[in-house]
C-alpha positions in Angstrom: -24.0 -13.3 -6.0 -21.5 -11.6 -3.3 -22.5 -15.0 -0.7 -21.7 -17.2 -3.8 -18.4 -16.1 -4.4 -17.8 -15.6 -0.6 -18.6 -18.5 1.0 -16.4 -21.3 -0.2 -13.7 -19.0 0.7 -14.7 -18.3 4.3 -15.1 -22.5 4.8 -10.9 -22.8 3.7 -9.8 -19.8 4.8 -10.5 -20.0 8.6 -10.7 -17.3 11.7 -6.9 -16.6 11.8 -7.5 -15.3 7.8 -10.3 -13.0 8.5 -9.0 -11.4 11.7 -5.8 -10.6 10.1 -7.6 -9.2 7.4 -9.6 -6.9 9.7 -6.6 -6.1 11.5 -4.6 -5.0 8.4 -8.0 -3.2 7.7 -7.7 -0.9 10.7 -4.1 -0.8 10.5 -4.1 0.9 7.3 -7.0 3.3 8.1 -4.6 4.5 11.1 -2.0 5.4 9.0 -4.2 6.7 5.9 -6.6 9.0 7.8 -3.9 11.6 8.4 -2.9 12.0 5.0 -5.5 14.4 3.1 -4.7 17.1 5.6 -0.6 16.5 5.8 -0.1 18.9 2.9 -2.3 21.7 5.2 -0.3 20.6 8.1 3.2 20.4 7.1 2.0 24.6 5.0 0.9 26.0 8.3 4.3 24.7 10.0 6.0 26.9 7.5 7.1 23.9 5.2 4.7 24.1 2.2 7.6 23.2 -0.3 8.6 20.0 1.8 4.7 18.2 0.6 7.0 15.8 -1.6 9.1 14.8 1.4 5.3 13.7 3.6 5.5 10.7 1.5 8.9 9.9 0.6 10.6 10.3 4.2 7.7 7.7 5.1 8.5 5.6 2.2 12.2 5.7 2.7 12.0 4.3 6.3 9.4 1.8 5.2 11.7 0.9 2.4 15.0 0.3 4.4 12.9 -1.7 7.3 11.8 -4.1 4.8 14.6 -6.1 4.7 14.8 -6.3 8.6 11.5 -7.4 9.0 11.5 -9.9 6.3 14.4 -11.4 7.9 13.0 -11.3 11.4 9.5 -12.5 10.1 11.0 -16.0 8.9 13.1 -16.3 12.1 11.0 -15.0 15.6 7.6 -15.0 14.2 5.4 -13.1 11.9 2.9 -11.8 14.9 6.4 -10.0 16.4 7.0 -8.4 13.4 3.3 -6.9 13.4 3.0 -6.1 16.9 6.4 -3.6 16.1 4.6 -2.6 13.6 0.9 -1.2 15.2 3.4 -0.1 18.8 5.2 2.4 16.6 1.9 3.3 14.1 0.1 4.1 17.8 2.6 6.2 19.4 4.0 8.4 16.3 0.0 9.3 16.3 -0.2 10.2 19.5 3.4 12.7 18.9 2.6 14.4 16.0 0.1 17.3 18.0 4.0 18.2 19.8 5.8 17.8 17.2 5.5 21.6 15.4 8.2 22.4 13.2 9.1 21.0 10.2 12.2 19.0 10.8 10.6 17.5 13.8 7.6 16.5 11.6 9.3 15.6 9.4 11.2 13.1 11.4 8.1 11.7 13.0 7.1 11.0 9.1 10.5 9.2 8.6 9.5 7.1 11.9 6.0 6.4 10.8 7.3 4.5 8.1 9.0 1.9 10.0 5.5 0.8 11.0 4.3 0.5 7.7 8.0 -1.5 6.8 7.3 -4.1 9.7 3.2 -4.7 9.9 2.2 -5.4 6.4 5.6 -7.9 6.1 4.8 -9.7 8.7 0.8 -9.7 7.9 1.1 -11.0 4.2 3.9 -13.5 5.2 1.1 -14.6 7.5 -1.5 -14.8 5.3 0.6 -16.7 3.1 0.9 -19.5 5.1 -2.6 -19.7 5.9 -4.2 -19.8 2.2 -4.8 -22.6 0.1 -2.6 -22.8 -2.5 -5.9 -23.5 -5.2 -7.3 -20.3 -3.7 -4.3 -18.6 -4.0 -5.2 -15.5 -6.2 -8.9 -15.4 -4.8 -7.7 -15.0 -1.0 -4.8 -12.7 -2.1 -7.9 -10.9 -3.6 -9.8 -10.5 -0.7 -6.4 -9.6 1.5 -6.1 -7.0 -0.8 -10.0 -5.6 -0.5 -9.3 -5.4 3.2 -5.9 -3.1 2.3 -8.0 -1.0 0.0 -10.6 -0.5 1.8 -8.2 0.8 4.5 -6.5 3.1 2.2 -10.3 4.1 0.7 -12.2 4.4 4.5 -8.9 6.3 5.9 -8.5 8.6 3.3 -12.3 9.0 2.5 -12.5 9.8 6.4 -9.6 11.8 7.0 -10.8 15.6 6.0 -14.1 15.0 7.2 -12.8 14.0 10.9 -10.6 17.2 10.3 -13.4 19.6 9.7 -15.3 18.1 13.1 -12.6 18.1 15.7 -9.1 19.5 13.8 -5.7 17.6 13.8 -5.3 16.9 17.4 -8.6 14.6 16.5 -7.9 13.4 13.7 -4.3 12.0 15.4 -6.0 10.7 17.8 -8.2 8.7 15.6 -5.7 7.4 14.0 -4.2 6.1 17.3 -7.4 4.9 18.3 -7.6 2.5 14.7 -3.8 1.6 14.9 -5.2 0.1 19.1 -8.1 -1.5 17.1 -5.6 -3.5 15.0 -3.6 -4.6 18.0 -6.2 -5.9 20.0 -7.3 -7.9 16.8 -4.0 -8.9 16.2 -4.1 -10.2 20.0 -6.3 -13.2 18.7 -4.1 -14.4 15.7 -2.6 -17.8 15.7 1.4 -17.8 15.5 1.8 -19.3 11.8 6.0 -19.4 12.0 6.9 -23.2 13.4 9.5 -23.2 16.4 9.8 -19.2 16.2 13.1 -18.6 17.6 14.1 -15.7 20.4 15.4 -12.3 19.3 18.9 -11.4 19.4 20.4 -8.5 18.2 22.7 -10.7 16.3 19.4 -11.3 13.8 19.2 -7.4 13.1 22.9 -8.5 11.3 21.7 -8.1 7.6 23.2 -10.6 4.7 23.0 -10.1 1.1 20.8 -13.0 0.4 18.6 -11.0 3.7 18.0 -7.7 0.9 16.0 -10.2 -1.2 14.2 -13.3 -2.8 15.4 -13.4 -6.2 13.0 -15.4 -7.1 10.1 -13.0 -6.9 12.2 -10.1 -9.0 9.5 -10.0 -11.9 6.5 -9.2 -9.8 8.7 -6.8 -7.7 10.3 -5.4 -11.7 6.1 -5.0 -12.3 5.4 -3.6 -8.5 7.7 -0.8 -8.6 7.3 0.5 -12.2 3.1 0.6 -11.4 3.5 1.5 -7.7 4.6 5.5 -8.4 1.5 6.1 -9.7 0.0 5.7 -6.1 3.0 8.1 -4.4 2.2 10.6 -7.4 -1.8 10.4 -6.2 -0.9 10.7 -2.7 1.1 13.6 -2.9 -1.3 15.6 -5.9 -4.9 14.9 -5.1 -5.1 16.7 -2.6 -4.0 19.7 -4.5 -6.1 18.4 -7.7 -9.0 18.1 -5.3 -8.7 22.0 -4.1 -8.3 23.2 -7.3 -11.9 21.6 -8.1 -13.3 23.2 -5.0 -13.5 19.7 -3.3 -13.4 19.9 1.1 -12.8 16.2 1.0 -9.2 16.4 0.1 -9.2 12.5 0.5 -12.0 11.9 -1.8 -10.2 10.4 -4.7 -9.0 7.7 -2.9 -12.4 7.2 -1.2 -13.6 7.1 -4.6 -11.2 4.3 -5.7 -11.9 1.4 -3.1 -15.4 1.4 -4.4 -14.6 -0.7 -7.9 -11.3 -2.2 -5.8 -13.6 -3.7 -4.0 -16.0 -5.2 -6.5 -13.2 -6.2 -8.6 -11.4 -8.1 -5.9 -14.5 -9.8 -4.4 -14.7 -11.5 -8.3 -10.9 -11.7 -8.9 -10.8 -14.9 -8.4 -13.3 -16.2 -10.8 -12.0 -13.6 -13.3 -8.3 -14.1 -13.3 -7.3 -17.2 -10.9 -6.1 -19.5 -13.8 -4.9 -16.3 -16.2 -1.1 -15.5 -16.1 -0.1 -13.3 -14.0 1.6 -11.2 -16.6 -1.6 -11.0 -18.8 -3.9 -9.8 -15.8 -0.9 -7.1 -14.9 -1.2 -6.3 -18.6 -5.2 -5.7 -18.6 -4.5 -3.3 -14.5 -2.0 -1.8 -16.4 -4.2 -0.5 -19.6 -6.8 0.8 -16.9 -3.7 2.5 -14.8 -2.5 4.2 -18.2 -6.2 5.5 -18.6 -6.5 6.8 -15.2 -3.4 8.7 -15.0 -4.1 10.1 -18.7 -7.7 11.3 -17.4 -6.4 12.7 -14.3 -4.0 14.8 -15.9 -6.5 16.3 -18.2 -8.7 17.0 -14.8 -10.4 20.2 -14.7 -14.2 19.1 -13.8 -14.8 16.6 -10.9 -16.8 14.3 -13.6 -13.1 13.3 -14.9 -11.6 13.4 -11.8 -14.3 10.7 -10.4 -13.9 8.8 -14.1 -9.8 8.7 -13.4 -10.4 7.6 -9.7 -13.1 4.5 -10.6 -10.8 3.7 -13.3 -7.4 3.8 -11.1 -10.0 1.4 -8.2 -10.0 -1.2 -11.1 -6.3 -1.0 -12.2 -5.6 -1.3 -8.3 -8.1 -4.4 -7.9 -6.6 -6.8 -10.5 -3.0 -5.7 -10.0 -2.3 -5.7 -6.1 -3.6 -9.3 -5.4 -1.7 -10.3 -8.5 1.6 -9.4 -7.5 1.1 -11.0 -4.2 -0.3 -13.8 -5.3 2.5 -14.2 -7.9 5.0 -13.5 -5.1 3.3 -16.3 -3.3 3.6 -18.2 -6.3 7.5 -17.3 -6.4 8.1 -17.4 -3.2 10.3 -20.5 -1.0 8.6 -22.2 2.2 11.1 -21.0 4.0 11.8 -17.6 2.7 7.9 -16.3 2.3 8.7 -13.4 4.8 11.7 -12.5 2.6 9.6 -12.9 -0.2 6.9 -10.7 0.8 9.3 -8.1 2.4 11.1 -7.8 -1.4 8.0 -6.9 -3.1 6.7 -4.2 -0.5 10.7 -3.0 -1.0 9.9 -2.3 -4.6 6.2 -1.0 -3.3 8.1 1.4 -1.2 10.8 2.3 -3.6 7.8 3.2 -6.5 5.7 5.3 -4.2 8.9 7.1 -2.8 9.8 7.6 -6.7 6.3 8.8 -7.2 6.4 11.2 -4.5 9.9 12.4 -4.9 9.4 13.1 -8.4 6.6 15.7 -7.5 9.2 17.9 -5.8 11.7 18.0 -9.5 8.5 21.2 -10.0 8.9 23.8 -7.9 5.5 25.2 -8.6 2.2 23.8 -7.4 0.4 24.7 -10.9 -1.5 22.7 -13.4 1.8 22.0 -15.2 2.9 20.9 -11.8 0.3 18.6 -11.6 0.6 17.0 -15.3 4.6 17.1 -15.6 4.2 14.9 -12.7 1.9 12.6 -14.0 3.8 12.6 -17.1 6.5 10.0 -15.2 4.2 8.0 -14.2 2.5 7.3 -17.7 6.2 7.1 -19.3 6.8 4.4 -16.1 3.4 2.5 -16.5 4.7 2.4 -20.8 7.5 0.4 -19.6 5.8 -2.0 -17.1 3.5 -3.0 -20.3 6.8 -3.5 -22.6 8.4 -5.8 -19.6 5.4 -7.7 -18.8 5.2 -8.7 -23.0 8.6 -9.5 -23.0 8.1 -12.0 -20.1 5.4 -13.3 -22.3 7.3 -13.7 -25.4 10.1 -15.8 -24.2 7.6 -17.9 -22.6 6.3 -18.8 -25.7 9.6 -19.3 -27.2 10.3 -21.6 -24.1 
């Protein structure tokens, strides 16, 4: 059935698709491996009530990149804009076993995240150009699969590369991935036409440079779901020590494992349903997941919440980016792509910096957290049925 589905797609698609879907692949392992054991690292630098700030320094510097790369994507080429990307990913990797206090971690966090605001811009803008527009939602599906399964095999791997050869392995892991992705990367085909030179005139940032307006309801629905994920980063590894877990990444291991089936039949399931309507049916399994995981206290729920959250997660991300692609101008897809990983940003850095409004790292800690991110999911359902009301009207 898998080949069936498969197939067709690999016939369209072409090399260039599938290396830069490997390459992403390794690109978000690097990044994701060191994340289970950041709250242990940043606690035995002496900064245990800084976990909050791991995830939102990253996320601000990935958020205020975005605009740059999006820019520079649509005007020296998207491979440019991922090579920055991986060359900063691989060296912040190989600095964080000198880097021992907590400001200067927590500054190498801040860098890290302008890898994470250049590569995946640059990628999807890519990819963009290289799908079919008929296949739209099925290869923004399998896109996806490869950015889950990043998230999934990095995180799944991350504790357990911890417990065999400590931090200064685990870093240099996630250097090693971060090379992986480069020397894929190597063999891409430049998509851009008649890239242009860089200047540091380009780096000069306009309004209409912030943003495609055009793709504002898929980055409105991105960033009211996308806390949920900066809330999971920051807590399950906390959740997952209170259950007695080692593998403090194992929730998001869990999770890639119904992403995964879900995207591989997205397309069959949801290609010619509104985009609205299949954000509506991620967002009733999201609501479900965070409701179980904040009722936790056996590792049957905790593995119910995280299968549940993989399914949310495989019908909503290639939704918003294939109704970003949808939404998006020709000439403005980097722009496009760089607005809705903006709101991505902006949700998991509200996600995370909520976590440090309570103080205490208790189970009330734990739920009042989740708590915002149900209230926030509420509203993405509201938004998305008022979209589809006054297109009836209309």
């Amino acid at each position: 059935m898998k080949l069936i589905v498969l197939l067709p797609m690999q016939e369209s698609l072409g090399p260039n698709f599938w290396r830069s879907s490997l390459s992403i692949f390794f690109f978000i392992v690097g990044f994701n491996l060191i994340l289970p054991e950041m709250n242990a690292f940043i606690t035995q630098l002496g900064g245990a009530s800084c976990k909050g700030l791991i995830i939102t320094l990253f996320s601000i510097s990935a958020l205020l990149s975005r605009p740059f790369s999006g820019k520079l994507s649509d005007v020296i080429g998207r491979k440019k804009v991922i090579y920055f990307g991986i060359f900063i990913s691989f060296f912040v990797a190989t600095l964080y076993p000198f880097f021992l206090t907590v400001p200067l971690f927590l500054s190498l966090r801040f860098i890290h995240g302008l890898a994470a605001g250049f590569t995946p811009t640059g990628a999807t803008a890519l990819v963009t150009d290289l799908i079919p527009e008929k296949k739209r939602g099925h290869a923004m599906g399998i896109w996806g699969t490869s950015i889950s399964l990043g998230i999934g095999v990095g995180q799944g791997l991350g504790s357990y590369i911890f417990q065999l050869g400590g931090f200064d392995c685990l870093f240099g892991c996630a250097a090693f991935f971060s090379g992986l992705s480069l020397l894929l990367t190597l063999k891409i085909r430049e998509t851009l036409p008649l890239p242009k030179k860089f200047s540091v005139d380009l780096l000069k940032i306009r309004r209409k440079d912030l943003f495609e307006k055009n793709v504002l309801p898929a980055a409105i629905a991105m960033v009211l779901t996308a806390p949920c994920s900066g809330f999971l980063f920051v807590l399950t590894p906390d959740i997952s020590e209170n259950l007695g877990i080692e593998m403090k990444g194992l929730y998001l291991g869990i999770y890639a494992i119904p992403t995964i089936l879900v995207r591989l039949f997205y397309g069959k399931l949801f290609e010619n349903v509104k985009r609205e309507i299949a954000m509506l049916v991620a967002c009733i399994f999201l609501l479900a997941s965070m409701i179980l995981l904040q009722h936790t206290e056996s590792i049957l729920t905790y593995t119910c919440s995280a299968l549940i959250f993989g399914i949310a997660t495989g019908i909503s991300s290639p939704t918003l980016f294939a109704w970003t692609a949808d939404l998006s101008p020709t000439s403005r897809r980097g722009v496009g792509a760089s607005t809705v990983f903006i709101a991505l940003e902006l949700g998991v850095m509200i996600g995370s910096a909520s976590t440090l409004i309570f103080s205490t790292h208790t189970s009330s800690y734990i739920n009042n957290s989740l708590l915002i991110g149900i209230g926030l999911i509420l509203v993405a359902m509201i938004y998305l049925l008022k979209r589809l009301s006054i297109k009836r009207e209309t």
